[in-house]
N, CA, C and O atoms as a GROMACS GRO file, in nm:
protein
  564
    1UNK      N    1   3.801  -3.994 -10.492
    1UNK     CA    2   3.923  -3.924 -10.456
    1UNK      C    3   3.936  -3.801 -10.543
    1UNK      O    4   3.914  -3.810 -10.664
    2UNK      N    5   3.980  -3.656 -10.470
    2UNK     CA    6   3.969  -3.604 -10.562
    2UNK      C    7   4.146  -3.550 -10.538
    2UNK      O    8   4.224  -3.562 -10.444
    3UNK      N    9   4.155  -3.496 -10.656
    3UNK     CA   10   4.291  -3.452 -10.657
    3UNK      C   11   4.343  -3.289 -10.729
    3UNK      O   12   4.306  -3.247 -10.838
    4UNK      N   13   4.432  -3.222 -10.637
    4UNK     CA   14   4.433  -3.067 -10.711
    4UNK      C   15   4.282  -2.973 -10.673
    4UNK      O   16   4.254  -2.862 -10.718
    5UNK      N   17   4.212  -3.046 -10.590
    5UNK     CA   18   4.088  -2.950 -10.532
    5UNK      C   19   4.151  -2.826 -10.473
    5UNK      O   20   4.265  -2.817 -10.428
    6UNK      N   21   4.060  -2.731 -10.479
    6UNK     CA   22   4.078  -2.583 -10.434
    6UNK      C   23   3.939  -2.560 -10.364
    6UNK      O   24   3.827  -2.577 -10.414
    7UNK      N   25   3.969  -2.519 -10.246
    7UNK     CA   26   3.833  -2.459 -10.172
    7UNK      C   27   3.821  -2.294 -10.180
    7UNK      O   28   3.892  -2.194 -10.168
    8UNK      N   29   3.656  -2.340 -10.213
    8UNK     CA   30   3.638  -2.255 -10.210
    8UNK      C   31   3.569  -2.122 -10.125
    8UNK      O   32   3.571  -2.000 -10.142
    9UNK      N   33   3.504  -2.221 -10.015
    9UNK     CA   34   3.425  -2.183  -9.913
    9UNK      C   35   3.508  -2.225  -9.768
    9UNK      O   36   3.557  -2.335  -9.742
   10UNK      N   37   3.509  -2.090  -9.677
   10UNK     CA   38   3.559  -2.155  -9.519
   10UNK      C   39   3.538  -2.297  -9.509
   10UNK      O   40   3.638  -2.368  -9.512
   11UNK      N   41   3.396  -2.367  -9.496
   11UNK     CA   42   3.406  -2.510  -9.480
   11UNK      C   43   3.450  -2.592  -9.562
   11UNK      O   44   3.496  -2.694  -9.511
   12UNK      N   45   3.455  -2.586  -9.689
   12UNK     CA   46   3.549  -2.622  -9.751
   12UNK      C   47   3.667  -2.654  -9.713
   12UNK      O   48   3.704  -2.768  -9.683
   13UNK      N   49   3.735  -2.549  -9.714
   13UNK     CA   50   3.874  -2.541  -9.663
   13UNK      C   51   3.913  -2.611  -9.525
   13UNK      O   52   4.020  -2.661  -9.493
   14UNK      N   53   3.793  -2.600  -9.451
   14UNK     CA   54   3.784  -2.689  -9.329
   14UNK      C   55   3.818  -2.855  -9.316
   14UNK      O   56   3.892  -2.923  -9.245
   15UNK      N   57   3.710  -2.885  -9.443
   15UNK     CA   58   3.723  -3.007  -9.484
   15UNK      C   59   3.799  -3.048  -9.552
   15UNK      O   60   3.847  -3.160  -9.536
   16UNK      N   61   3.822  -2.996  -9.616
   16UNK     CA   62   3.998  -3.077  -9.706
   16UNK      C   63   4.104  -3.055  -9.602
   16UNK      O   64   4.200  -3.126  -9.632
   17UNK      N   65   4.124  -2.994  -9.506
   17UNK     CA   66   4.228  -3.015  -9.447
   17UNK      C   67   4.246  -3.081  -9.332
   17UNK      O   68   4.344  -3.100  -9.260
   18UNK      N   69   4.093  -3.124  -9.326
   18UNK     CA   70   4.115  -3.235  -9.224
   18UNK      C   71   4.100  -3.412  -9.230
   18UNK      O   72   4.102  -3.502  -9.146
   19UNK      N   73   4.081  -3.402  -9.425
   19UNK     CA   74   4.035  -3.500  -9.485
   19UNK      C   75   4.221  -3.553  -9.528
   19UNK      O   76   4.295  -3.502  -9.612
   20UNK      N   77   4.248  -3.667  -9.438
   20UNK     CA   78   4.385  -3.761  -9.492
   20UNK      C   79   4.394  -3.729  -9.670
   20UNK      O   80   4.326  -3.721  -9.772
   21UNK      N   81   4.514  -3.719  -9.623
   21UNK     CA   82   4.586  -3.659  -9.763
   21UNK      C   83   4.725  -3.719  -9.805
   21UNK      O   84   4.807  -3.737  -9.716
   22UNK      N   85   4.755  -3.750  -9.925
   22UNK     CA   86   4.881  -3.758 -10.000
   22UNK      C   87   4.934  -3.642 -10.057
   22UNK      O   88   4.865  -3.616 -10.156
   23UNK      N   89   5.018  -3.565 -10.042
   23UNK     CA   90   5.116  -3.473 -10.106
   23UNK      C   91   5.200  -3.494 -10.185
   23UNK      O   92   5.242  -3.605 -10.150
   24UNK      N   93   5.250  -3.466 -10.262
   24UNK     CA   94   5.317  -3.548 -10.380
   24UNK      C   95   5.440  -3.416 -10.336
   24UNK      O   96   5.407  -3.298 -10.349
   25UNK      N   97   5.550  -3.446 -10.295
   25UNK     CA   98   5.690  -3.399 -10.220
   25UNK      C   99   5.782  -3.398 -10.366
   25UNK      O  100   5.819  -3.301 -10.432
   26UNK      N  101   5.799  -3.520 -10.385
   26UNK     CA  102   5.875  -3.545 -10.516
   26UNK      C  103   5.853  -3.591 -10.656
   26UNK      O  104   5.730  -3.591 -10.667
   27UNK      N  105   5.919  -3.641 -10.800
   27UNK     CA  106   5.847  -3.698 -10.873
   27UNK      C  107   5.759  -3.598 -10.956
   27UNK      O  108   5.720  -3.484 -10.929
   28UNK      N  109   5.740  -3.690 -11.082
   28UNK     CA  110   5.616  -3.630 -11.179
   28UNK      C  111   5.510  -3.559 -11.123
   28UNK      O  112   5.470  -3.449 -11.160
   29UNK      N  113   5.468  -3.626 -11.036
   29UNK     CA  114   5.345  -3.518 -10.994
   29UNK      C  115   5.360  -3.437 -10.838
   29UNK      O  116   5.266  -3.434 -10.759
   30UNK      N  117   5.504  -3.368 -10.809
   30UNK     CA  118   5.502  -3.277 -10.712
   30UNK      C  119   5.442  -3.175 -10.715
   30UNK      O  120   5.443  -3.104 -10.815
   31UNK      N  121   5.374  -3.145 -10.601
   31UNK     CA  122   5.279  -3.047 -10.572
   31UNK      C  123   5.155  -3.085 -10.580
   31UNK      O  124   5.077  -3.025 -10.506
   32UNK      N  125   5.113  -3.169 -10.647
   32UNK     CA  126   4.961  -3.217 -10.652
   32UNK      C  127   4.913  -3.299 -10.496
   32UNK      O  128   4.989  -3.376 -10.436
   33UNK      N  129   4.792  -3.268 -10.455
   33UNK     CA  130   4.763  -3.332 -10.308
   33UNK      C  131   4.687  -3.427 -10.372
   33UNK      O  132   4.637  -3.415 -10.484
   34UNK      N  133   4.680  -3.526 -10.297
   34UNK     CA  134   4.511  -3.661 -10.345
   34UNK      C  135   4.476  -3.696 -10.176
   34UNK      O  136   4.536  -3.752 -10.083
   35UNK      N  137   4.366  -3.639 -10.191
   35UNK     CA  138   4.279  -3.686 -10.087
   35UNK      C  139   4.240  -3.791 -10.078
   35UNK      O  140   4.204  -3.844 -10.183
   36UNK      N  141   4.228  -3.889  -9.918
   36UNK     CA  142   4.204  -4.013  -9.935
   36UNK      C  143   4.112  -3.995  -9.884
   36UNK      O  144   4.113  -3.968  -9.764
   37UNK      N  145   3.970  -4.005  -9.972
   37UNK     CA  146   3.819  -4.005  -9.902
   37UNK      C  147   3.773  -4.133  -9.993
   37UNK      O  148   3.662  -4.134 -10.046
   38UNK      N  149   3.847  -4.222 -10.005
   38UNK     CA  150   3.763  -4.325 -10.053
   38UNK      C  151   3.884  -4.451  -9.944
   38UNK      O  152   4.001  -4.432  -9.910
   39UNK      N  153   3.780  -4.592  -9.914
   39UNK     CA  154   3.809  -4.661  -9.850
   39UNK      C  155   3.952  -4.716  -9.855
   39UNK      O  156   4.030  -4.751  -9.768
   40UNK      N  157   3.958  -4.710 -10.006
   40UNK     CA  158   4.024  -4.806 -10.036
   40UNK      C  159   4.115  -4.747 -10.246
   40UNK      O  160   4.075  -4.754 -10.362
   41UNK      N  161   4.263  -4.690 -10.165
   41UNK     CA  162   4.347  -4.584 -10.307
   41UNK      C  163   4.382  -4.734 -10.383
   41UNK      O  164   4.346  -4.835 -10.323
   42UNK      N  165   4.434  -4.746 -10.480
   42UNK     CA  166   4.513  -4.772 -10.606
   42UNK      C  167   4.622  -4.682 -10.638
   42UNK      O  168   4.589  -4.569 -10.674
   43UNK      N  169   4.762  -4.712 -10.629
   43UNK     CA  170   4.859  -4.682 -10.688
   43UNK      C  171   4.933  -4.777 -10.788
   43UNK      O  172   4.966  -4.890 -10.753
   44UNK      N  173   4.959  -4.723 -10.925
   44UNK     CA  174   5.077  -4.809 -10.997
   44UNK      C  175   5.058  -4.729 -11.104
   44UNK      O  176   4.991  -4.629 -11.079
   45UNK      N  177   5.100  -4.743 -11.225
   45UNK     CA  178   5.156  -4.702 -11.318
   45UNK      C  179   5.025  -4.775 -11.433
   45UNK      O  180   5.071  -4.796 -11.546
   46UNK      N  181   4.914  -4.803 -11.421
   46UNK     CA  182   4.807  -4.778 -11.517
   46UNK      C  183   4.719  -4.699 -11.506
   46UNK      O  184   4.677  -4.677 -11.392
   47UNK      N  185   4.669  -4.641 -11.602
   47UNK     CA  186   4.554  -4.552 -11.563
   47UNK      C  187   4.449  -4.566 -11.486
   47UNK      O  188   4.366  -4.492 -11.432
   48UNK      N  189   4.475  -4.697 -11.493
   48UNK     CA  190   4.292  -4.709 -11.424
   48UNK      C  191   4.310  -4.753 -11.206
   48UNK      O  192   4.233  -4.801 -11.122
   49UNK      N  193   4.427  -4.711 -11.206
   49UNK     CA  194   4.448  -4.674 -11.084
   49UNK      C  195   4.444  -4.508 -11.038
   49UNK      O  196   4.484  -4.408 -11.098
   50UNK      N  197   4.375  -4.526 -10.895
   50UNK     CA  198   4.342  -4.363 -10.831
   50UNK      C  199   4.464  -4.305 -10.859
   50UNK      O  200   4.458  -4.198 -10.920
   51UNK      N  201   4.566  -4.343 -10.833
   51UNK     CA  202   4.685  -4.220 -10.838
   51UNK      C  203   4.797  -4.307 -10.896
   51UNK      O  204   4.850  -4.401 -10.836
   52UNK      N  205   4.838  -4.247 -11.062
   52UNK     CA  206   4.892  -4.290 -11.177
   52UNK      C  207   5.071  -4.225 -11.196
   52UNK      O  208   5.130  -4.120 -11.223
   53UNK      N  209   5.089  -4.312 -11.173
   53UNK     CA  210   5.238  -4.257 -11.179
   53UNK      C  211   5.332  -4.312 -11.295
   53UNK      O  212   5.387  -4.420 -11.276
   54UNK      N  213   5.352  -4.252 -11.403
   54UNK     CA  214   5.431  -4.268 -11.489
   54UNK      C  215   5.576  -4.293 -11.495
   54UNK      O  216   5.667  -4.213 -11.510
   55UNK      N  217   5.578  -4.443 -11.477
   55UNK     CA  218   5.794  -4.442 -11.383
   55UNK      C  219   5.786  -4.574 -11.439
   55UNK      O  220   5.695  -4.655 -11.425
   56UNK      N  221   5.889  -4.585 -11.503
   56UNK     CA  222   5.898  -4.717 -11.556
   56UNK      C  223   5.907  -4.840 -11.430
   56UNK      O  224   5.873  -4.956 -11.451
   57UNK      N  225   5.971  -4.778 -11.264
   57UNK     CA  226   5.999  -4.824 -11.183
   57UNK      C  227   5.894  -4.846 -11.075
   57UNK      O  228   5.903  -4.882 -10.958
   58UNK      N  229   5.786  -4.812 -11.157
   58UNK     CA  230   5.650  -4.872 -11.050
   58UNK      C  231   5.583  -4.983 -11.120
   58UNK      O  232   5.614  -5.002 -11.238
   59UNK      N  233   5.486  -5.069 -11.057
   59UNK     CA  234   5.467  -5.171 -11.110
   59UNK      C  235   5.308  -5.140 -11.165
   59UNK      O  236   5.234  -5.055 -11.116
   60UNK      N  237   5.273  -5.238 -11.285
   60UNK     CA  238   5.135  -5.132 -11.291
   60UNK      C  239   5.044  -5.114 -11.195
   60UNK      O  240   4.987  -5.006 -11.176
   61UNK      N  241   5.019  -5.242 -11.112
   61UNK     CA  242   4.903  -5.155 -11.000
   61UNK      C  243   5.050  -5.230 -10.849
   61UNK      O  244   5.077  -5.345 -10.815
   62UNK      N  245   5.085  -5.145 -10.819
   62UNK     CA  246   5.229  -5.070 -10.711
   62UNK      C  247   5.140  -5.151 -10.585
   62UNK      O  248   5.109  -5.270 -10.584
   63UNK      N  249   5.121  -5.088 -10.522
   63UNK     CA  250   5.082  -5.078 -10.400
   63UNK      C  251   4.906  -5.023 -10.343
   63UNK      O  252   4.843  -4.958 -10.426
   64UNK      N  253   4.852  -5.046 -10.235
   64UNK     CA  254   4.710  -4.927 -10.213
   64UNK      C  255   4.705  -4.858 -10.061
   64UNK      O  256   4.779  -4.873  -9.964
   65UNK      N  257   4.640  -4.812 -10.072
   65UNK     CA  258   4.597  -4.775  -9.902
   65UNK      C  259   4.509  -4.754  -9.869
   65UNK      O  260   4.438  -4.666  -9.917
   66UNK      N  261   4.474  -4.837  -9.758
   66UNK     CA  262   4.320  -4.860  -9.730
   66UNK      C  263   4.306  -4.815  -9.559
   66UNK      O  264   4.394  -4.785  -9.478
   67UNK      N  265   4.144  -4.827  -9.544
   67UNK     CA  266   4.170  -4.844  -9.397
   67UNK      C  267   4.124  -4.932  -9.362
   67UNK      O  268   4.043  -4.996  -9.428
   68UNK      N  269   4.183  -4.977  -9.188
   68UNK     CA  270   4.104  -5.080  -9.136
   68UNK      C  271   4.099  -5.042  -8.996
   68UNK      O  272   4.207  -4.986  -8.972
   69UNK      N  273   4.038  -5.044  -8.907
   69UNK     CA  274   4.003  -5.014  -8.817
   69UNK      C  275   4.045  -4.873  -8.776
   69UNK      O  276   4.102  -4.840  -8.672
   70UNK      N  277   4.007  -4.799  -8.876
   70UNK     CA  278   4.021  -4.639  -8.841
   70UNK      C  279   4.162  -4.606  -8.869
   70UNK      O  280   4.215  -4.497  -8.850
   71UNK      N  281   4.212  -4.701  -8.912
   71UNK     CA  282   4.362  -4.656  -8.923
   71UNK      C  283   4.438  -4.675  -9.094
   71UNK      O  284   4.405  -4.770  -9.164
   72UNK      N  285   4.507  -4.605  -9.127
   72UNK     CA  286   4.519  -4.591  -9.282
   72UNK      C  287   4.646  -4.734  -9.277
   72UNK      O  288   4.708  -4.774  -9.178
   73UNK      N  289   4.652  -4.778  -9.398
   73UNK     CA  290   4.704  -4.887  -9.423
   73UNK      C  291   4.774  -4.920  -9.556
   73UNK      O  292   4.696  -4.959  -9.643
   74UNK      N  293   4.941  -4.909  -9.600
   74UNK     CA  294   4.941  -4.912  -9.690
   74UNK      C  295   5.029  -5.076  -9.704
   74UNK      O  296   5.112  -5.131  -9.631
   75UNK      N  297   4.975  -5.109  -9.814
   75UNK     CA  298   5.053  -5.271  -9.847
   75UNK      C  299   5.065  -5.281  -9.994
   75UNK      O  300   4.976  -5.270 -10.078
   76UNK      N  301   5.215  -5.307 -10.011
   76UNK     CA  302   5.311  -5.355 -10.109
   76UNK      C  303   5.217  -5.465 -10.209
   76UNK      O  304   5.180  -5.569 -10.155
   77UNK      N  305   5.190  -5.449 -10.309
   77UNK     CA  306   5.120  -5.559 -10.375
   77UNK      C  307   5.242  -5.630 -10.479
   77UNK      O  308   5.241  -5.613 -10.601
   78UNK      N  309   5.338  -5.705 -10.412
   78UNK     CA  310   5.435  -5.776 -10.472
   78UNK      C  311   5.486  -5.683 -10.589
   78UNK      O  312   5.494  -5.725 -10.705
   79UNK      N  313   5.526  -5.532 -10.546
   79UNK     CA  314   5.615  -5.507 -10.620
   79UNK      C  315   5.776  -5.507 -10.698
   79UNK      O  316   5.883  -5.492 -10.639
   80UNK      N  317   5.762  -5.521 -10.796
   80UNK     CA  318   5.929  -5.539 -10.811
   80UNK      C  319   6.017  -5.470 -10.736
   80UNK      O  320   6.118  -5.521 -10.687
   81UNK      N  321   5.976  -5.328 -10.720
   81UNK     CA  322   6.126  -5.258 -10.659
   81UNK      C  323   6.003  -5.188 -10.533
   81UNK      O  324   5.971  -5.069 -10.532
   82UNK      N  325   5.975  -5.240 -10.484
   82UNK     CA  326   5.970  -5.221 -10.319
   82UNK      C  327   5.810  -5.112 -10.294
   82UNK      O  328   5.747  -5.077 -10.394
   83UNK      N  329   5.781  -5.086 -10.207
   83UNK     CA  330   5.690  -4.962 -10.157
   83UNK      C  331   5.772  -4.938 -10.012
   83UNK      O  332   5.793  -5.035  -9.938
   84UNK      N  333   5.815  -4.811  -9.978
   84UNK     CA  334   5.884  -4.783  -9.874
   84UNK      C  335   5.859  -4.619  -9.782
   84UNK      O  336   5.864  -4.500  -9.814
   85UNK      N  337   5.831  -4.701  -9.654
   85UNK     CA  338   5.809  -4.564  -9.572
   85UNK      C  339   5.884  -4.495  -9.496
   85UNK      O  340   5.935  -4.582  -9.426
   86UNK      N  341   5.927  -4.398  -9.463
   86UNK     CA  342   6.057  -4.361  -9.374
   86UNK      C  343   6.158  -4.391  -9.414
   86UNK      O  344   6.254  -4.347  -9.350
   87UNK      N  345   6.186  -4.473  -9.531
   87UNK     CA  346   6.318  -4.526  -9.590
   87UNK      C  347   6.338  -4.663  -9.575
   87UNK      O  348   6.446  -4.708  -9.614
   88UNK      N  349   6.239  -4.753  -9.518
   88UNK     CA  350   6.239  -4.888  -9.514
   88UNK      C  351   6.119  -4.946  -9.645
   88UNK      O  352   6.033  -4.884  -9.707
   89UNK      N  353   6.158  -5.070  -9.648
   89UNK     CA  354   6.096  -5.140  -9.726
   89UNK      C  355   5.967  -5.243  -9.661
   89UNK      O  356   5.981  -5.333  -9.578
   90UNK      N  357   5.850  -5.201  -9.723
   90UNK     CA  358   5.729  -5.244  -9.631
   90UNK      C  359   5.662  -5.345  -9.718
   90UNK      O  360   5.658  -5.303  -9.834
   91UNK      N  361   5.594  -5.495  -9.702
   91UNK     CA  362   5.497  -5.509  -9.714
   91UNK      C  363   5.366  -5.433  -9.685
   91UNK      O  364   5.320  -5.352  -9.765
   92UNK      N  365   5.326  -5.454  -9.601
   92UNK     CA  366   5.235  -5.385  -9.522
   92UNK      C  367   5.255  -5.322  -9.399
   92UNK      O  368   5.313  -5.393  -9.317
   93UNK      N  369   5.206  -5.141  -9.341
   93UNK     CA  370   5.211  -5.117  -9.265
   93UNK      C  371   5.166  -5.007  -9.193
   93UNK      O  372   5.201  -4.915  -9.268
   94UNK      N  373   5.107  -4.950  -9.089
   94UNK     CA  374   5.057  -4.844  -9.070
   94UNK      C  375   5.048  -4.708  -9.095
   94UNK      O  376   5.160  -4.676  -9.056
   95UNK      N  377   4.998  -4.609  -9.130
   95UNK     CA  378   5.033  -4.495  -9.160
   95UNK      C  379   5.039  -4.379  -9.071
   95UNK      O  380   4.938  -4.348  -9.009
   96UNK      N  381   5.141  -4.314  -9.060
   96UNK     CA  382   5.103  -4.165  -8.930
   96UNK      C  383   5.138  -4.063  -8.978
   96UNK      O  384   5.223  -4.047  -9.066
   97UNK      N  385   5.059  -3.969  -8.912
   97UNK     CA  386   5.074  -3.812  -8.981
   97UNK      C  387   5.239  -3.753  -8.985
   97UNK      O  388   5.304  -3.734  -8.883
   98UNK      N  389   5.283  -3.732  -9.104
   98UNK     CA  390   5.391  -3.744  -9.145
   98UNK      C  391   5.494  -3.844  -9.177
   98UNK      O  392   5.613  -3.858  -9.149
   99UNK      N  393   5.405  -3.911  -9.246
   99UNK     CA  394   5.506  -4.042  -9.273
   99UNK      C  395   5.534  -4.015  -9.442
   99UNK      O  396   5.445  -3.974  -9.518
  100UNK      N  397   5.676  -4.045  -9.486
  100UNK     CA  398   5.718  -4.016  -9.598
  100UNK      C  399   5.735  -4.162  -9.689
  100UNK      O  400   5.822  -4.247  -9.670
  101UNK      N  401   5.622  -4.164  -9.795
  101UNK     CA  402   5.598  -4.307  -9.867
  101UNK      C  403   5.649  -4.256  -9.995
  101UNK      O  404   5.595  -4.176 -10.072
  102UNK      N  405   5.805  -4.341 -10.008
  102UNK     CA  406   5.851  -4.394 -10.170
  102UNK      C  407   5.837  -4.468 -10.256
  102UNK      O  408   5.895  -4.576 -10.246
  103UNK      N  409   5.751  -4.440 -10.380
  103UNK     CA  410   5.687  -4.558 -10.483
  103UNK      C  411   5.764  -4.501 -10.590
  103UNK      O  412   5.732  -4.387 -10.625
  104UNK      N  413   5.881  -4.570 -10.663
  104UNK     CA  414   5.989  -4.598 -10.736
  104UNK      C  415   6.047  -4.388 -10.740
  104UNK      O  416   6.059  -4.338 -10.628
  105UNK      N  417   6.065  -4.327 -10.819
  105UNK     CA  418   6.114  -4.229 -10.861
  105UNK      C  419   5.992  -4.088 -10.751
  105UNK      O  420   6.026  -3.970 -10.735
  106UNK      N  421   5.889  -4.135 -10.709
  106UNK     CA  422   5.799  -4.056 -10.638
  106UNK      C  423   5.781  -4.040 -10.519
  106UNK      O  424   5.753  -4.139 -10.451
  107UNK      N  425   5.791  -3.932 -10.468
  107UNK     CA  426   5.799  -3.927 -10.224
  107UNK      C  427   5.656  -3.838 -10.211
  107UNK      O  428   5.627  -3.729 -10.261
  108UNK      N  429   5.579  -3.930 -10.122
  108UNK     CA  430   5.466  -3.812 -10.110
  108UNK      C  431   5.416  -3.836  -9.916
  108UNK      O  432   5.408  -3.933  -9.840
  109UNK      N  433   5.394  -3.702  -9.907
  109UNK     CA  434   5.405  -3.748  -9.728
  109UNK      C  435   5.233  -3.733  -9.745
  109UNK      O  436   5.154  -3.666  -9.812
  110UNK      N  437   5.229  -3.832  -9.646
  110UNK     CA  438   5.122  -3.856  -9.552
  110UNK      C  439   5.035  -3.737  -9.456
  110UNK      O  440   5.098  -3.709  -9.354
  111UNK      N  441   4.960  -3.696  -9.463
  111UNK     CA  442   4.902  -3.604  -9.378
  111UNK      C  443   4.741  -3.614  -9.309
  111UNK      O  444   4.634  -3.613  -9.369
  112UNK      N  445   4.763  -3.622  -9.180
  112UNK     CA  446   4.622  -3.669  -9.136
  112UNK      C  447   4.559  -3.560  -9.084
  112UNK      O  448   4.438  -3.578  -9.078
  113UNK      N  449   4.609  -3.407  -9.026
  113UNK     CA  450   4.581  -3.330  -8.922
  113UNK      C  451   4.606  -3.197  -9.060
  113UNK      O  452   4.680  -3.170  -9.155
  114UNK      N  453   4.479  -3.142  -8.982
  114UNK     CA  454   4.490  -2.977  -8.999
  114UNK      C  455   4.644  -2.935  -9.013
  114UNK      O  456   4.724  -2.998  -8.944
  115UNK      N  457   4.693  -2.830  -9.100
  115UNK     CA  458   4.815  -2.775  -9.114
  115UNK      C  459   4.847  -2.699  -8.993
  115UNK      O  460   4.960  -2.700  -8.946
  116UNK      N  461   4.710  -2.604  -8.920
  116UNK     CA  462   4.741  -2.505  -8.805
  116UNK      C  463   4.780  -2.644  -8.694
  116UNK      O  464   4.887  -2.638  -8.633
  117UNK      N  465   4.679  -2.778  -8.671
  117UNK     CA  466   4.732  -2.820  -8.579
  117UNK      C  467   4.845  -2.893  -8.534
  117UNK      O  468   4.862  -2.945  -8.423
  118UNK      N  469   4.950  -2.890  -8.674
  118UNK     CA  470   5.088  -2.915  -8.659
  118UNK      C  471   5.198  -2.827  -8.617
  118UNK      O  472   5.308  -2.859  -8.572
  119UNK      N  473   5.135  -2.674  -8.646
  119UNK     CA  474   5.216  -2.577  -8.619
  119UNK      C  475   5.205  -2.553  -8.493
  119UNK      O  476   5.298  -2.508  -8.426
  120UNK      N  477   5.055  -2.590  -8.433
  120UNK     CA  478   5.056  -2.607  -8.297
  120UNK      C  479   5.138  -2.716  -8.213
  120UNK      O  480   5.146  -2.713  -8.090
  121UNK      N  481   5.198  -2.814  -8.296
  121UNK     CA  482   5.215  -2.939  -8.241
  121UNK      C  483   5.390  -2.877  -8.206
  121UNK      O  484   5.440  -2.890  -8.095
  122UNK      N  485   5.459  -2.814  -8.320
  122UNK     CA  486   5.553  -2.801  -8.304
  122UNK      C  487   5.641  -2.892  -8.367
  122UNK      O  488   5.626  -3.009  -8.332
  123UNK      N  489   5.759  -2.862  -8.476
  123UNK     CA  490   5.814  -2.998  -8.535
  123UNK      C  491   5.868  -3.113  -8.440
  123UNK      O  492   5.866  -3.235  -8.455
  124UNK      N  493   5.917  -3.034  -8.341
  124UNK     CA  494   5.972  -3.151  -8.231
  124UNK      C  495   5.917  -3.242  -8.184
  124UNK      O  496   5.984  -3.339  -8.147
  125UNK      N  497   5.789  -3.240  -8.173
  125UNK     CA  498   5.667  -3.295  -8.092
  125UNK      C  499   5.622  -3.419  -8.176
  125UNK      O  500   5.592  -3.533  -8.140
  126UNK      N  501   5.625  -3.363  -8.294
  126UNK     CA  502   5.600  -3.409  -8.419
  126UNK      C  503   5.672  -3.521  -8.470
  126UNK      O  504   5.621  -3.632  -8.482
  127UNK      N  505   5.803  -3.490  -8.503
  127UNK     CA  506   5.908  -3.598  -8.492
  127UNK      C  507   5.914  -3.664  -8.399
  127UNK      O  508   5.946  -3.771  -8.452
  128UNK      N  509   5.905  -3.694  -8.239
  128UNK     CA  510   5.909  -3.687  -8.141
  128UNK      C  511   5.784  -3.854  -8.143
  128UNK      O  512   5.795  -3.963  -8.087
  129UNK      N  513   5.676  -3.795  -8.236
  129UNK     CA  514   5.598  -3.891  -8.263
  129UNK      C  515   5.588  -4.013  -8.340
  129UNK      O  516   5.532  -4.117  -8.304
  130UNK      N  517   5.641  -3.994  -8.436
  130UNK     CA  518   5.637  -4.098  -8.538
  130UNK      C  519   5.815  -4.112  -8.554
  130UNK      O  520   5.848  -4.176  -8.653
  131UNK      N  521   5.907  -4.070  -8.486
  131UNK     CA  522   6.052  -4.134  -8.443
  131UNK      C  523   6.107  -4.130  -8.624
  131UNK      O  524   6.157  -4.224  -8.686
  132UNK      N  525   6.080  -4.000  -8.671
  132UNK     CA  526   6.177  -3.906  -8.771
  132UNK      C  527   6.142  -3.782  -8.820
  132UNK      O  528   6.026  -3.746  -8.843
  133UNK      N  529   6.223  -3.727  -8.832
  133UNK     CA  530   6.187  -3.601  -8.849
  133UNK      C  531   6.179  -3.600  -9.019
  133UNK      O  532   6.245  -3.650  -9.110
  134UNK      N  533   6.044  -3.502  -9.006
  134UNK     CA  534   6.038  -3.494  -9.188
  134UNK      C  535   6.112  -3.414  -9.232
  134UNK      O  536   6.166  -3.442  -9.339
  135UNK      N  537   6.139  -3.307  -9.177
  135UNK     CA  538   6.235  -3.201  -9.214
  135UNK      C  539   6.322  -3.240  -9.296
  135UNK      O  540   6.337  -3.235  -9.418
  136UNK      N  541   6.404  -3.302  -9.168
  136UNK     CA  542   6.540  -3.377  -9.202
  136UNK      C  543   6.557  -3.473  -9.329
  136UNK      O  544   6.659  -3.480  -9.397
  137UNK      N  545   6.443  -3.543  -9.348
  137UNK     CA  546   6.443  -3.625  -9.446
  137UNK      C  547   6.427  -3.529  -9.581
  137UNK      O  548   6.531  -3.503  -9.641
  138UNK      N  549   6.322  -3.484  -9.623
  138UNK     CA  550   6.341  -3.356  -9.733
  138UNK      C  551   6.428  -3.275  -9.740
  138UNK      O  552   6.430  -3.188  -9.826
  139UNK      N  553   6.536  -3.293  -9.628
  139UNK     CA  554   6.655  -3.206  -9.620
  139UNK      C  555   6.765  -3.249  -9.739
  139UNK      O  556   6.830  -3.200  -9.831
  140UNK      N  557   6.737  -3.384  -9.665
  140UNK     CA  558   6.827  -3.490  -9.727
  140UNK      C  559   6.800  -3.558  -9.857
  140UNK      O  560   6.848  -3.667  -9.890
  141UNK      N  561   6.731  -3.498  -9.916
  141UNK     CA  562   6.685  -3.564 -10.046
  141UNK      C  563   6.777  -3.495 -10.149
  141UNK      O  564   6.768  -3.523 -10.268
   0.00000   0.00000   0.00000
């Protein structure tokens, strides 16, 4: 996984943006992206997890996201205070392009598609899809 990459070459740039991604929206590490090119992330609050979040309110290893049949997958690993997508509280559950995942004090959206082919998509279309609008939700934060 790499994280904070910068391309440097057209294909480059090709490929990271079509390579599933975490955005870090809110929290200690806003602005940082982590690419999910490995099977299978680690989130919690020790180091020796892929993506380390310093919050007293994550648990040390939080939650992961994996895939399984082509489809990204994130599940709650009996955390104390929850892993939550869209604003619900999940064990386990599917992921879609633009889905907004809260792990204690941190919001980082989900991104599966090229940036041009959302602008193509249109936000409506978009929301329209996964039944919330992200806008609205970062509106509301």
């Amino acid at each position: 996984m790499t994280t904070n990459k910068t391309a440097d070459s057209p294909n480059e740039r090709s490929f990271l943006a079509i390579n599933p991604r975490l955005v870090a929206v809110d929290g200690p590490l806003f602005g940082q992206t982590f690419y999910l090119d490995e099977p299978f992330v680690s989130i919690g609050r020790l180091v020796s997890n892929d993506i380390c979040l310093d919050d007293i309110f994550v648990s040390r290893v939080h939650c992961v996201i994996r895939t399984e049949d082509g489809q990204y997958v994130i599940e709650d690993l009996n955390s104390a205070n929850g892993t939550y997508v869209n604003g619900e509280r999940v064990n386990a559950g599917a992921l879609n392009e633009g889905c907004l995942i809260q792990i204690g004090a941190s919001r980082f959206l989900f991104e599966l598609l090229d940036p041009e082919e959302l602008v193509s998509l249109g936000p409506n279309l978009v929301a329209a899809e996964h039944g919330s609008s992200l806008l609205n939700d970062l509106r509301s934060a």
